[in-house]
C-alpha positions as CSV (number, residue, x, y, z in Angstrom):
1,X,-1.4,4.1,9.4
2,X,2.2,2.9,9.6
3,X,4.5,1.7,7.2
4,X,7.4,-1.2,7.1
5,X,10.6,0.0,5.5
6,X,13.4,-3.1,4.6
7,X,16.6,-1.5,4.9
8,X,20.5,-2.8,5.1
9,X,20.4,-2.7,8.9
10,X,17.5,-5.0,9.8
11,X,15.5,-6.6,6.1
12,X,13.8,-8.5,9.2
13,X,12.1,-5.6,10.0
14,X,9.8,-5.8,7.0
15,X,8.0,-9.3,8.6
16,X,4.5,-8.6,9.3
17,X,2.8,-10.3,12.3
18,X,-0.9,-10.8,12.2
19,X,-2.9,-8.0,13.5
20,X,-6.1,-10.4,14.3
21,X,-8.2,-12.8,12.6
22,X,-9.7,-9.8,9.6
23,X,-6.0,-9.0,8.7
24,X,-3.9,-9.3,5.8
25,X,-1.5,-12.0,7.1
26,X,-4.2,-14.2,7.3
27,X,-4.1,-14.1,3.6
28,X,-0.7,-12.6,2.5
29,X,2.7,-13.4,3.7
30,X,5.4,-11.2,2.9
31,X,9.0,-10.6,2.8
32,X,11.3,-7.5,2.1
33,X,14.7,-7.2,1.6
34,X,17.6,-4.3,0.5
35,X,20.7,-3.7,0.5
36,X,23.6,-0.7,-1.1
37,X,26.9,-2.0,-2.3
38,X,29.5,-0.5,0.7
39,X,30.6,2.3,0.3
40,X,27.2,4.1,-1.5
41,X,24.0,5.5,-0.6
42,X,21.1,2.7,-1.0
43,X,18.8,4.7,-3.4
44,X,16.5,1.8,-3.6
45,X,13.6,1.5,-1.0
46,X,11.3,-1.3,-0.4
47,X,8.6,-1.4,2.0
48,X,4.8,-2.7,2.6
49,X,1.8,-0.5,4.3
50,X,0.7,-2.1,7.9
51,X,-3.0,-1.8,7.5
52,X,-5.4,-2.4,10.5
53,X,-7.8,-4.7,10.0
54,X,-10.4,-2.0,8.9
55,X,-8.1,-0.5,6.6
56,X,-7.1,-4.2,5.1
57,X,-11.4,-4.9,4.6
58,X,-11.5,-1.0,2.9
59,X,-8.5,-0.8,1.2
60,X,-6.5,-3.9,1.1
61,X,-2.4,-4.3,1.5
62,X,0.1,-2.0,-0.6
63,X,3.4,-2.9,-0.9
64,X,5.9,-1.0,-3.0
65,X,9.5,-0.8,-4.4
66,X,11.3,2.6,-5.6
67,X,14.6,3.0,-7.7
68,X,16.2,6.7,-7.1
69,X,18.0,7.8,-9.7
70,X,19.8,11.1,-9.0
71,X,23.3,11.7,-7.3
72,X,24.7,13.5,-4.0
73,X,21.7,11.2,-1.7
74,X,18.7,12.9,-4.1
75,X,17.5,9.4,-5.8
76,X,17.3,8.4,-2.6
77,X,15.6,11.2,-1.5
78,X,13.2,10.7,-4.1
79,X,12.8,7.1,-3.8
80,X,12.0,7.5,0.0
81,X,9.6,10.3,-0.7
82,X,7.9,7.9,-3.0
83,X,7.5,5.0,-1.1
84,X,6.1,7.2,1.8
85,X,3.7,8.7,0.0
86,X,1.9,5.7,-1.4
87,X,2.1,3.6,1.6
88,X,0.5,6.2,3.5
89,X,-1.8,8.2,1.5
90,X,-3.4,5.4,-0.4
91,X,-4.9,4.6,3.0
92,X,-6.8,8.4,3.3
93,X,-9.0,7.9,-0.2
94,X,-11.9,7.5,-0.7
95,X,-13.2,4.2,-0.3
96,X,-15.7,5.0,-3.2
97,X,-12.8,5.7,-5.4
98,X,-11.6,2.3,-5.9
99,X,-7.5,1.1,-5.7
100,X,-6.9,2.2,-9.6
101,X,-8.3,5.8,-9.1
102,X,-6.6,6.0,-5.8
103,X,-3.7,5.1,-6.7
104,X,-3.3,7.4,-9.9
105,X,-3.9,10.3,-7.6
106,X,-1.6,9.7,-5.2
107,X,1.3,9.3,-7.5
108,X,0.2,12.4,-9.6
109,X,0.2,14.0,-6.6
110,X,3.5,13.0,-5.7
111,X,5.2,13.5,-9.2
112,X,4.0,17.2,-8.5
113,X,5.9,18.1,-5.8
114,X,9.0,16.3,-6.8
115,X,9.1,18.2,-10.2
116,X,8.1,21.6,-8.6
117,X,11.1,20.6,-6.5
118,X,13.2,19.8,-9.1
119,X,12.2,23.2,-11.0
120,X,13.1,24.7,-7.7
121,X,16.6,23.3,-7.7
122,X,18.0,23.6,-10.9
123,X,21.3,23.6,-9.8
124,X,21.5,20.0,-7.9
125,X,20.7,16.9,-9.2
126,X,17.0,16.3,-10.1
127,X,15.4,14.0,-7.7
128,X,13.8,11.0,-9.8
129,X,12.6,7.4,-9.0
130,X,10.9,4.5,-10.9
131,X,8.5,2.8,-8.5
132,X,6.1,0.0,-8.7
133,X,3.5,-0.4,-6.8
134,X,0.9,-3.7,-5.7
135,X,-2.4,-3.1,-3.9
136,X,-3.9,-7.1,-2.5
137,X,-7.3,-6.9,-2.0
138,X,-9.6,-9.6,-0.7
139,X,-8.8,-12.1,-4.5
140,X,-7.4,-9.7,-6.6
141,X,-4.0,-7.3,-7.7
142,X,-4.1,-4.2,-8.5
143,X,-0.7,-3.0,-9.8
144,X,0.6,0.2,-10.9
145,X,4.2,1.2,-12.4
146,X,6.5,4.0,-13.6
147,X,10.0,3.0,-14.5
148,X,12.5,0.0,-14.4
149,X,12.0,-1.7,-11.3
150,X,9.6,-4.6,-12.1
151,X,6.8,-7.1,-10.7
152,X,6.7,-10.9,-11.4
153,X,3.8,-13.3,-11.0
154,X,4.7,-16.8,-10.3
155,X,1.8,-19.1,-10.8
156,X,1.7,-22.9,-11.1
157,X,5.4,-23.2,-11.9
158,X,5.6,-20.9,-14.6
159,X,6.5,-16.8,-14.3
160,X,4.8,-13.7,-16.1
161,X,6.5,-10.0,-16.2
162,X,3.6,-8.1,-15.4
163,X,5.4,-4.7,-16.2
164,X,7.5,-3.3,-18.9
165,X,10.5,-1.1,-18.7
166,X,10.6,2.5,-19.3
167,X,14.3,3.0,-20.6
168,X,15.5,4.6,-24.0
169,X,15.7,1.0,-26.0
170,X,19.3,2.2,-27.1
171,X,22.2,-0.2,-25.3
172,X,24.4,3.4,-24.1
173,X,20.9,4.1,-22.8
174,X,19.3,1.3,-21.3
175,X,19.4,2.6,-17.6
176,X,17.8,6.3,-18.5
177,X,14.1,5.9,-18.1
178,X,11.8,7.4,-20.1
179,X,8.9,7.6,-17.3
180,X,10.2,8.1,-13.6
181,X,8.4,10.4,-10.9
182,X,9.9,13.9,-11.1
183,X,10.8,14.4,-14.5
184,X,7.9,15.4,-16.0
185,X,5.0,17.7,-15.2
186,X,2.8,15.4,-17.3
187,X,3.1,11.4,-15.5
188,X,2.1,8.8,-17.9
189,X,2.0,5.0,-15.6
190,X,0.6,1.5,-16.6
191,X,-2.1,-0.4,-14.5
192,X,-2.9,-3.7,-14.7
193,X,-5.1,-6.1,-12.4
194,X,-6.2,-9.6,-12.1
195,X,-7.6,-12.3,-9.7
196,X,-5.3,-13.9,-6.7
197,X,-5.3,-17.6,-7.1
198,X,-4.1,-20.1,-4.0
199,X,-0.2,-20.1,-4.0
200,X,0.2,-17.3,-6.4
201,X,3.7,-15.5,-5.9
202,X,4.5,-11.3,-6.7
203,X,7.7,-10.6,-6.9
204,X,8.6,-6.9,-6.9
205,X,12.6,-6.0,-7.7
206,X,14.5,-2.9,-8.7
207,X,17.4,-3.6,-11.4
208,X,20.1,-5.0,-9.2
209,X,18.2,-7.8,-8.4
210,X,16.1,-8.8,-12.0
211,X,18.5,-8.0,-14.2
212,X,22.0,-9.0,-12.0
213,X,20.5,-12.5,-11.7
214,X,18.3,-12.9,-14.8
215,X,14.7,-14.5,-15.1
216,X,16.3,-18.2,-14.8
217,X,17.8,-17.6,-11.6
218,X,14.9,-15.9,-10.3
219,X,12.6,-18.8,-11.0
220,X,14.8,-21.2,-9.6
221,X,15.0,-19.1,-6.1
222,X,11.7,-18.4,-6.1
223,X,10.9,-22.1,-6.1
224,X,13.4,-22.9,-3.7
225,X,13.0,-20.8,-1.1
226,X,8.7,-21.0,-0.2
227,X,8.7,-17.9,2.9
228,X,8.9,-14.7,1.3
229,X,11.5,-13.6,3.7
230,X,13.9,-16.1,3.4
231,X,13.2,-16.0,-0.3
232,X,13.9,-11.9,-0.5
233,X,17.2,-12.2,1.8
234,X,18.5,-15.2,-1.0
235,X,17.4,-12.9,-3.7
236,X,19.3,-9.6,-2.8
237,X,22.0,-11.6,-1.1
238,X,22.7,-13.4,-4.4
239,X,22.4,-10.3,-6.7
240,X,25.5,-8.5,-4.4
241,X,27.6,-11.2,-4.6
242,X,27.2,-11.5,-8.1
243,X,27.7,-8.1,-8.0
244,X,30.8,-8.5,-6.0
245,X,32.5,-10.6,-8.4
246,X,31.6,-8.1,-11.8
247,X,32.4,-4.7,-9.9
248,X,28.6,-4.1,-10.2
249,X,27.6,-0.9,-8.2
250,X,23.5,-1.8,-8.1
251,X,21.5,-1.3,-5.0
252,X,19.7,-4.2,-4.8
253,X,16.3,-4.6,-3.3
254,X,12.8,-6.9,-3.5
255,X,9.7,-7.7,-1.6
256,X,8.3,-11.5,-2.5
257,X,4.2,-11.9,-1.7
258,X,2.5,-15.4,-1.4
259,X,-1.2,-15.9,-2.0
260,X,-2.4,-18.8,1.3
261,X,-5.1,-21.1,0.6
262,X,-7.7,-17.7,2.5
263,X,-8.2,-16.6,-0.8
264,X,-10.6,-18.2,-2.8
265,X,-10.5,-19.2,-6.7
């Protein structure tokens, strides 16, 4: 199993090619993008499993985004660890088990070793991320999320937040999450499904992108830009000059997925 990993050296990297005629991108096409404001460490991380085609028919595609939180390179850290973790070991479950069960242990199995971690290193910065996570499957989602970063569903020109933030609803606290992986022996994350329909779009974006351009502007990219990669690449490039111009200081990172006319309704 191998993973694809956008980062702010080559976002390209994160375009899949198809892997034969049972694979994924005969179904899915997808698009990742990230990037840190200069002079930072990225702490975001975006990135999409590379299934064979036996792996695609067994367990379908995962692609994830992460949000560190944590200073001195450990949200990153975290975030990285994360990503990993799903996009790998997803792939080694039981088939029987089914995406939703898989998935929870995974991630339960992750947020154990970051908070022993963190227990172990009381005197650094605790390692935390949000994450949220998309399994594709032959016609349907299976989604899974802990945090702020969030998931979008376009679908016959309108869009649906398929996720809800995890942040204190206080304005001083808005950006402290309540749920993040690490901070708690006890991890508490929301799953949702549903059926893939024909031209169906997932979006999949930390803060600096959802919340620096706002629902409006995201609609309107979304709809202008059809590839998912081209589409990502405006997306993050539009939330850092935005950015730019407000002295924002967001990573800002997103992976865009398009349902082809393969999947049936």
């Amino acid at each position: 199993m191998t993973t694809i990993e956008a980062d702010a050296a080559d976002p390209s990297s994160a375009v899949p090619g198809s892997s034969g005629p049972a694979s994924y991108a005969d179904r899915l096409a997808v698009g990742c993008s990230s990037l840190a404001v200069p002079g930072k460490w990225n702490e975001d991380r975006v990135g999409l499993a590379n299934p064979t085609p036996a792996e695609w028919r067994s367990h379908g595609l995962a692609v994830a985004v992460a949000d560190g939180i944590g200073g001195d390179g450990s949200g990153a850290f975290a975030a990285a660890v994360a990503l990993r973790t799903i996009l790998r070991d997803y792939y080694a479950t039981p088939v029987a088990w089914g995406p939703r069960k898989a998935i929870d242990r995974v991630l339960r199995a992750c947020n154990d070793w970051l908070h022993g971690q963190n227990q172990r290193r009381k005197d650094t910065d605790a390692a935390l991320t949000t994450l949220s996570v998309v399994v594709f499957t032959q016609d349907h989602y299976h989604l899974a999320h802990v945090g702020d970063t969030r998931v979008y569903r376009f679908r016959d020109g309108g869009a649906k937040q398929l996720t809800t933030d995890h942040c204190w609803p206080r304005h001083d606290l808005r950006h402290v999450p309540k749920r993040a992986l690490g901070l708690d022996s006890h991890l508490v994350v929301d799953y949702a499904d549903g059926v893939l329909l024909p031209g169906d779009t997932f979006l999949l974006a930390t803060d600096g992108v959802w919340e620096v351009l706002g629902d409006r502007q995201l609609g309107e990219t979304v709809s202008e830009f059809p590839r998912p990669q081209a589409c990502a690449d405006a997306l993050v490039a539009q939330a850092m000059d935005r950015q730019s111009r407000y002295m924002g200081r967001n990573d800002a990172s997103c992976a865009l997925i398009t349902v082809g006319a393969g999947i049936s309704a």
